[in-house]
VODODREN-822811 format. One record per residue (C-alpha): residue number from 1; residue in one letter; x, y, z. Coordinates in nm, 2 decimals, always signed. Example, Ala and Ser with C-alpha at 12.3 -4.5 7.8 and 13.67 -1.06 7.14 Angstrom:
2
> 1;A;+1.23;-0.45;+0.78 $
> 2;S;+1.37;-0.11;+0.71 $
***
This chain:
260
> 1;X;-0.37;-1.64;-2.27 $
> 2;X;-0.26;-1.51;-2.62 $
> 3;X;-0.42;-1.32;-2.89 $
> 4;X;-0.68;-1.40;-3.10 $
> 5;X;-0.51;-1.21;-3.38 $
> 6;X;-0.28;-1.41;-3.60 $
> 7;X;-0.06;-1.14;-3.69 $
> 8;X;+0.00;-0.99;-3.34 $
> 9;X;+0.13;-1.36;-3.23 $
> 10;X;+0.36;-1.37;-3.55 $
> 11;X;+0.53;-1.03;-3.47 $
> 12;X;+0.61;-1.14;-3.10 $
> 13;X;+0.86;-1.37;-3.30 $
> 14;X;+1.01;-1.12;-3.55 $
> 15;X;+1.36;-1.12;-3.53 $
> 16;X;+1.36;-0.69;-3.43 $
> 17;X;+1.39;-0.56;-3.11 $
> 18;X;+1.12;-0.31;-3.20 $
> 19;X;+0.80;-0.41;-3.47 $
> 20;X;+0.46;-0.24;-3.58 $
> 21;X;+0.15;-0.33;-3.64 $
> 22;X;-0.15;-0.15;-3.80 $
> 23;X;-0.48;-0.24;-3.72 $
> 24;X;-0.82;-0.11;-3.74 $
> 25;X;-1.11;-0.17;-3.49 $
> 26;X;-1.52;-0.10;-3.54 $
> 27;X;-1.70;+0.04;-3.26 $
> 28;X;-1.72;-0.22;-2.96 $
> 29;X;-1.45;-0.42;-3.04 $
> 30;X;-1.26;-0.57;-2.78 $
> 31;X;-0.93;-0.76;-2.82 $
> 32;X;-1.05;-0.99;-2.52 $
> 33;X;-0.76;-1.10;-2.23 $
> 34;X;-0.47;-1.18;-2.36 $
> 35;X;-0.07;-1.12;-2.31 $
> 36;X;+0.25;-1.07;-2.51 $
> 37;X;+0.55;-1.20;-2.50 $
> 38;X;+0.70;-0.83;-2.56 $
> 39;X;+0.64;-0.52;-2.43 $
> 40;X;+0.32;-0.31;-2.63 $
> 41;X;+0.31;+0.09;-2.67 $
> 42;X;-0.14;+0.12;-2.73 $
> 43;X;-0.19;+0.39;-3.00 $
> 44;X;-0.39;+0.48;-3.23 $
> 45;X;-0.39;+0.75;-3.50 $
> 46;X;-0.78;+0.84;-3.46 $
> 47;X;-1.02;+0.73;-3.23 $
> 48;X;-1.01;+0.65;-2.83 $
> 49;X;-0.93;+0.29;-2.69 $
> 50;X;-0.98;+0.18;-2.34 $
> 51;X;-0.71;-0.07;-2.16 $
> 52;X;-0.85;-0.26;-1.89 $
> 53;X;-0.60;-0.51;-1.63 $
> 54;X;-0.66;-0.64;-1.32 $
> 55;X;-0.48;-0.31;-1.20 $
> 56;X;-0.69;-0.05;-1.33 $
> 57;X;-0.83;+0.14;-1.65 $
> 58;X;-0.62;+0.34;-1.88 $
> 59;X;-0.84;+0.59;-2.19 $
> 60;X;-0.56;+0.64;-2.49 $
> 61;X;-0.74;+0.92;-2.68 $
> 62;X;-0.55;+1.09;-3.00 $
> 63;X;-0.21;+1.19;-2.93 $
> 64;X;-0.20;+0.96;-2.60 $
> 65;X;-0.02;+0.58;-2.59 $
> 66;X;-0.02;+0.33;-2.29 $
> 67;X;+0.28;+0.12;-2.24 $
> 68;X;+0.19;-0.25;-2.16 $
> 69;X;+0.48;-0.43;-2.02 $
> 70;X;+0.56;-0.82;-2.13 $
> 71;X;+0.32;-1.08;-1.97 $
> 72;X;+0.04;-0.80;-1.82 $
> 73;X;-0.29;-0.95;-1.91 $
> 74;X;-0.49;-0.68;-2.06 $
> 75;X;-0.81;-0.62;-2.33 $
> 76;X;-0.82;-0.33;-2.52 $
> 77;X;-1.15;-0.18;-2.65 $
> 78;X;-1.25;+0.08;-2.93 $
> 79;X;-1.47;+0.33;-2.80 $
> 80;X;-1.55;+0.42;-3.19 $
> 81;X;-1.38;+0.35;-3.48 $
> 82;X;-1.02;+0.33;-3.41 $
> 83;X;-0.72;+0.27;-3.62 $
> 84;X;-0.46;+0.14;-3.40 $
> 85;X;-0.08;+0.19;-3.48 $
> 86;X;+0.12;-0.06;-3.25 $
> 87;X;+0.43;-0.13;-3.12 $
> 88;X;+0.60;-0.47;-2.99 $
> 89;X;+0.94;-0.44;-2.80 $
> 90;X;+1.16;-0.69;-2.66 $
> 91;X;+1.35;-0.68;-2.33 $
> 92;X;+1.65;-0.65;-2.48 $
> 93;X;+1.52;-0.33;-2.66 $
> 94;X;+1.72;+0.00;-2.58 $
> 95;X;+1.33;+0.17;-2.45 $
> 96;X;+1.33;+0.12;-2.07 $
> 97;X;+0.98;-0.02;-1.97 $
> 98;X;+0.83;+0.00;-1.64 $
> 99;X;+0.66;-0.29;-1.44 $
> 100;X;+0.33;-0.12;-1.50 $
> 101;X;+0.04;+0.04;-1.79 $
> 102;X;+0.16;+0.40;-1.80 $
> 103;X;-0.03;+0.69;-2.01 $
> 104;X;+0.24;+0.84;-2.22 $
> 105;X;+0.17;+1.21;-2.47 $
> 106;X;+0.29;+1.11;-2.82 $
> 107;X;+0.40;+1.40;-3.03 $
> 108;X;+0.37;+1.45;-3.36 $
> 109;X;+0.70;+1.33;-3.50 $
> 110;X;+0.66;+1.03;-3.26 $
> 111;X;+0.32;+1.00;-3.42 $
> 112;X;+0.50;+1.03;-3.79 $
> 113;X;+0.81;+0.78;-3.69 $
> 114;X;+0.51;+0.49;-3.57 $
> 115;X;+0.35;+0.52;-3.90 $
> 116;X;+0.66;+0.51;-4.10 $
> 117;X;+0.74;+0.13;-3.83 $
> 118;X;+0.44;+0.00;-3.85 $
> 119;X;+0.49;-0.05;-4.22 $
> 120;X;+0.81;-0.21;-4.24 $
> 121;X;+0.92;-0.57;-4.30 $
> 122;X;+1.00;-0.86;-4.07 $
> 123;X;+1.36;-0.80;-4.15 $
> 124;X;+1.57;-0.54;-4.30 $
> 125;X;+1.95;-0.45;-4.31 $
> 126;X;+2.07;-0.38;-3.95 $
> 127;X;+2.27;-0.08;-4.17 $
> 128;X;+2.01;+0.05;-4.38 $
> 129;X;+1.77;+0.30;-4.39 $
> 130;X;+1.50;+0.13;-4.18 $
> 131;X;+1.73;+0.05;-3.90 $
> 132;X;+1.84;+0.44;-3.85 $
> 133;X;+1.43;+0.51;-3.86 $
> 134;X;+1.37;+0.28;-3.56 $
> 135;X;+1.70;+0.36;-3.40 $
> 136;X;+1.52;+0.73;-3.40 $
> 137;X;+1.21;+0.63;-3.28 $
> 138;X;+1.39;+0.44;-2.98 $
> 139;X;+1.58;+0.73;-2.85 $
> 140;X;+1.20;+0.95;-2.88 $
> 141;X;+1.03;+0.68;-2.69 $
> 142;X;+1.24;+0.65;-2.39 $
> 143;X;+1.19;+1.04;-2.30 $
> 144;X;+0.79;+1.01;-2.34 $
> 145;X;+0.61;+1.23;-2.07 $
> 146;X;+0.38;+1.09;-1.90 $
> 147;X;-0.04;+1.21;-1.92 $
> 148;X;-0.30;+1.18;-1.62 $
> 149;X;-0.50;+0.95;-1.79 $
> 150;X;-0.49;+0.61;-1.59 $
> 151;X;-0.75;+0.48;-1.33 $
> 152;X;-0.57;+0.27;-1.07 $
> 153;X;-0.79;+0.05;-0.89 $
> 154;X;-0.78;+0.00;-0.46 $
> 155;X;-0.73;-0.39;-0.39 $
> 156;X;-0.91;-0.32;-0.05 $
> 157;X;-1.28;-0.52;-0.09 $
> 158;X;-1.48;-0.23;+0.01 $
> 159;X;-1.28;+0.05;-0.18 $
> 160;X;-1.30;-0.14;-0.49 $
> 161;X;-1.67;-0.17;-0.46 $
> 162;X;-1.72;+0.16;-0.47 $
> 163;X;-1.49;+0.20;-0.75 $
> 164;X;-1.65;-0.07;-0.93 $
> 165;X;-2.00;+0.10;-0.91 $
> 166;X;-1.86;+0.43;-1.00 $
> 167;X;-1.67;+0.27;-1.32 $
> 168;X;-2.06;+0.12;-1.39 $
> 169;X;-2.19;+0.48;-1.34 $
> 170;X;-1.93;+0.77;-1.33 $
> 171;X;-2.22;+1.00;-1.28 $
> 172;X;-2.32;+0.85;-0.93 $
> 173;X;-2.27;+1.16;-0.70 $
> 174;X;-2.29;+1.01;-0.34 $
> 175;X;-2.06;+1.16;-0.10 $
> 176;X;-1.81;+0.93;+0.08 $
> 177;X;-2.06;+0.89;+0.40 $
> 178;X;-2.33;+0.76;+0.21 $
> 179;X;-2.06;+0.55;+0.03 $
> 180;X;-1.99;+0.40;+0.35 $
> 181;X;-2.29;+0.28;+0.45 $
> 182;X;-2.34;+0.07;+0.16 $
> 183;X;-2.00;-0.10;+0.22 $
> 184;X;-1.94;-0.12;+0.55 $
> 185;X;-1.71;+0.19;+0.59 $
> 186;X;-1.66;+0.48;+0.77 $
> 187;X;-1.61;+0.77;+0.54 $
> 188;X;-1.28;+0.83;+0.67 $
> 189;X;-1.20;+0.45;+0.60 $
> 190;X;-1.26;+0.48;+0.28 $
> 191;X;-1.04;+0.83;+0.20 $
> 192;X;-0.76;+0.70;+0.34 $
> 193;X;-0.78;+0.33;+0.12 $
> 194;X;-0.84;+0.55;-0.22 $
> 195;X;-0.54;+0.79;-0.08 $
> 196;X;-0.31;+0.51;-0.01 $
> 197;X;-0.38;+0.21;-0.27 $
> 198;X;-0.44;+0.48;-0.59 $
> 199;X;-0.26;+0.75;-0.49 $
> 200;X;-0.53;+0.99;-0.55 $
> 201;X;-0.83;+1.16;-0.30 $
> 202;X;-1.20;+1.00;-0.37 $
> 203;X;-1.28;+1.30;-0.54 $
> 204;X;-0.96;+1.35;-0.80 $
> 205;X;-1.07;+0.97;-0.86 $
> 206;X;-1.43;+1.03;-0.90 $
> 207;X;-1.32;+1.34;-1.12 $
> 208;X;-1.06;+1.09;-1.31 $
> 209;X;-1.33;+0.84;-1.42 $
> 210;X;-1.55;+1.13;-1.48 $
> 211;X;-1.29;+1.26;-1.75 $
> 212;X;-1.23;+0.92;-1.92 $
> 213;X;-1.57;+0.84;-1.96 $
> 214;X;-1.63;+1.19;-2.10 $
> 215;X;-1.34;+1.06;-2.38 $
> 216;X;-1.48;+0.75;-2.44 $
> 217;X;-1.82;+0.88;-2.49 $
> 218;X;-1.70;+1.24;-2.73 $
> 219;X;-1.51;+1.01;-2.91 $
> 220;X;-1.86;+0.81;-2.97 $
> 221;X;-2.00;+1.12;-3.14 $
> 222;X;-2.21;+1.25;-2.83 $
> 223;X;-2.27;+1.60;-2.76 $
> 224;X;-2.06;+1.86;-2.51 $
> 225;X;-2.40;+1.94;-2.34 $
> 226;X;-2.51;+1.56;-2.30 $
> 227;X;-2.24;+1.43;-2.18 $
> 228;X;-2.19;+1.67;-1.91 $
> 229;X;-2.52;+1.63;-1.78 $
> 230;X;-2.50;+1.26;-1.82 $
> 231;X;-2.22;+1.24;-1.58 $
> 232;X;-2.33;+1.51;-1.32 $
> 233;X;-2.24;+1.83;-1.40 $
> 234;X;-2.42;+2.15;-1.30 $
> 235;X;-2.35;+2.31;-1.65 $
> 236;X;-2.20;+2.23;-2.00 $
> 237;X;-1.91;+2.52;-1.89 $
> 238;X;-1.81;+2.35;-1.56 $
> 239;X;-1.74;+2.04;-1.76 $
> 240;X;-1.56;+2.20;-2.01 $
> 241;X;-1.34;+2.39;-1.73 $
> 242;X;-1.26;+2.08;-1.59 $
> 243;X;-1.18;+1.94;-1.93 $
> 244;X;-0.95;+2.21;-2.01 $
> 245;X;-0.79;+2.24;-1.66 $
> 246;X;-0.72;+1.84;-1.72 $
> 247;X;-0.58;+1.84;-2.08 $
> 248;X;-0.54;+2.14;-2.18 $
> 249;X;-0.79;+2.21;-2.41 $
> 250;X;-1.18;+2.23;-2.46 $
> 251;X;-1.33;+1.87;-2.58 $
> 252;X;-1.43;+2.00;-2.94 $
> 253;X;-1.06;+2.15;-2.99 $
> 254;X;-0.89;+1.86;-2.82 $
> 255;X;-1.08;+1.60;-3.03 $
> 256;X;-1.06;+1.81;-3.35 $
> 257;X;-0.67;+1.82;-3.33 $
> 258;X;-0.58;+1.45;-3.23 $
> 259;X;-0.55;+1.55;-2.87 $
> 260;X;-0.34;+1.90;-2.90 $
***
C-alpha cells in the first residue's frame, strides 16, 4: 500500500539518510492509505493536516509535526490549503524514531532548516555545504518536545464506539451513563477502558477531540464564536480558555503566528 504520488515513492530510494519534499495540498485532499519505506516527520509551513492510522488521529497545525515511523499505514488530509514541507528518514538515520505517530512542536529554526532540505538534490557531497545543513537539522530533530495533540483510540469494541461517534460529532455532550446504555456498558466500564487503552479520562478525551476539531475547522476560515457553539460550549470565552490553557495561546493569535 504505497503512495499515489510519484515523487514521494522516488525519494524512499534516494541515496540520503534524511530527504525533503515540498508539496502543496487544496482543501479536502487526502493522501489515501498508504506506507513508506522510511520514517516521515508531517509538516507543513501553513495550513492544518489531519493523520489518521488504525491507532488514532493526530491534528499537525502551524508550528506542530507528526512523526510516522516506517511501514505505519496512514492518510493524511488538508483541512484547508496546506503547503506541506516533508521529511523521509531511513533507519540508519542518526534521528531516533519511536514505534508510534507522535505530535512534536517545531521551532522556528527547525522550521527554517526543513525549508532550506526540502530543496536540495538527490545527492550532494557528503563534505559539502548541504551535508553540514542536514547534519544540523538531525541533531535539532532528535531533541523535539513533544505537543498534546494526538487522539489515541481504545481497541475495546464498545469504547471505540463511543469514540467513533464522538470523532463523527465532537459536539455530542452525553455523559458516560447515557453512553453506556447505548453500548452495553456501565459507566464505570467505560472510564476505566478510555483510562487504560488511551491513557486519558473520557472527559480530557472528549475535550482532546473537541480541541482538534476546533483546529481543523479555524484553520477552515470559520469563526471563534461558531465554532465554539458548534462543538458545545456555553460561551465563545470558555472555549477560548480552554484553547489557551491547551496551547498556549488564544485561536486568532495562535493561528495568526503559525502556532506560537
Amino acid at each position: 500500500m504505497r503512495s499515489r504520488d510519484p515523487a514521494v515513492e522516488e525519494r524512499q530510494r534516494w541515496p540520503k539518510a534524511i530527504v525533503g519534499y515540498a508539496v502543496d495540498y487544496h482543501a479536502g485532499h487526502s493522501t489515501g492509505r498508504h506506507a513508506h519505506d522510511r520514517a516521515q516527520l508531517v509538516h507543513g509551513e501553513k495550513g492544518v493536516m489531519t493523520v489518521r492510522t488504525d491507532d488514532g488521529a493526530w491534528v499537525v497545525p502551524p508550528g506542530y509535526a507528526v512523526w510516522v515511523p516506517p511501514e505505519v499505514v496512514h492518510e493524511v488530509r488538508a483541512a484547508g490549503p496546506v503547503a506541506m514541507r516533508t521529511l523521509y528518514l531511513r533507519t540508519d538515520s542518526p534521528v531516533p524514531i519511536g514505534p508510534r505517530c507522535q505530535v512534536v512542536r517545531v521551532p522556528a529554526l527547525v522550521r527554517e532548516l526543513i525549508a532550506r532540505v526540502v530543496q536540495l538534490p538527490e545527492n550532494y557531497p557528503d563534505d559539502g555545504p548541504e551535508a553540514r545543513l542536514v547534519a544540523v537539522l538531525a541533531d535539532e530533530l532528535a531533541g523535539l518536545p513533544l505537543a498534546p495533540l494526538d487522539l489515541p483510540l481504545p481497541r475495546d469494541r464498545r469504547a471505540l464506539a463511543v469514540a467513533e461517534a464522538l470523532i463523527a460529532s465532537p459536539a455530542d455532550g452525553r455523559d458516560l451513563e447515557a453512553w453506556g446504555r447505548a453500548v452495553g456498558a456501565s459507566d464505570r466500564t467505560l472510564a476505566r477502558l478510555f483510562r487504560r487503552e488511551t491513557g486519558l479520562t473520557f472527559g480530557r478525551w472528549r475535550q482532546r477531540r473537541r480541541l482538534l476539531a476546533a483546529l481543523e475547522r479555524l484553520a477552515g476560515g470559520e469563526s471563534v464564536t461558531a465554532v465554539a457553539l458548534d462543538l458545545g460550549y456555553e460561551s465563545p470565552s470558555a472555549f477560548i480558555a480552554m484553547f489557551r490553557r491547551a496551547l498556549g495561546a488564544s485561536p486568532t493569535r495562535y493561528l495568526r503566528h503559525g502556532g506560537g
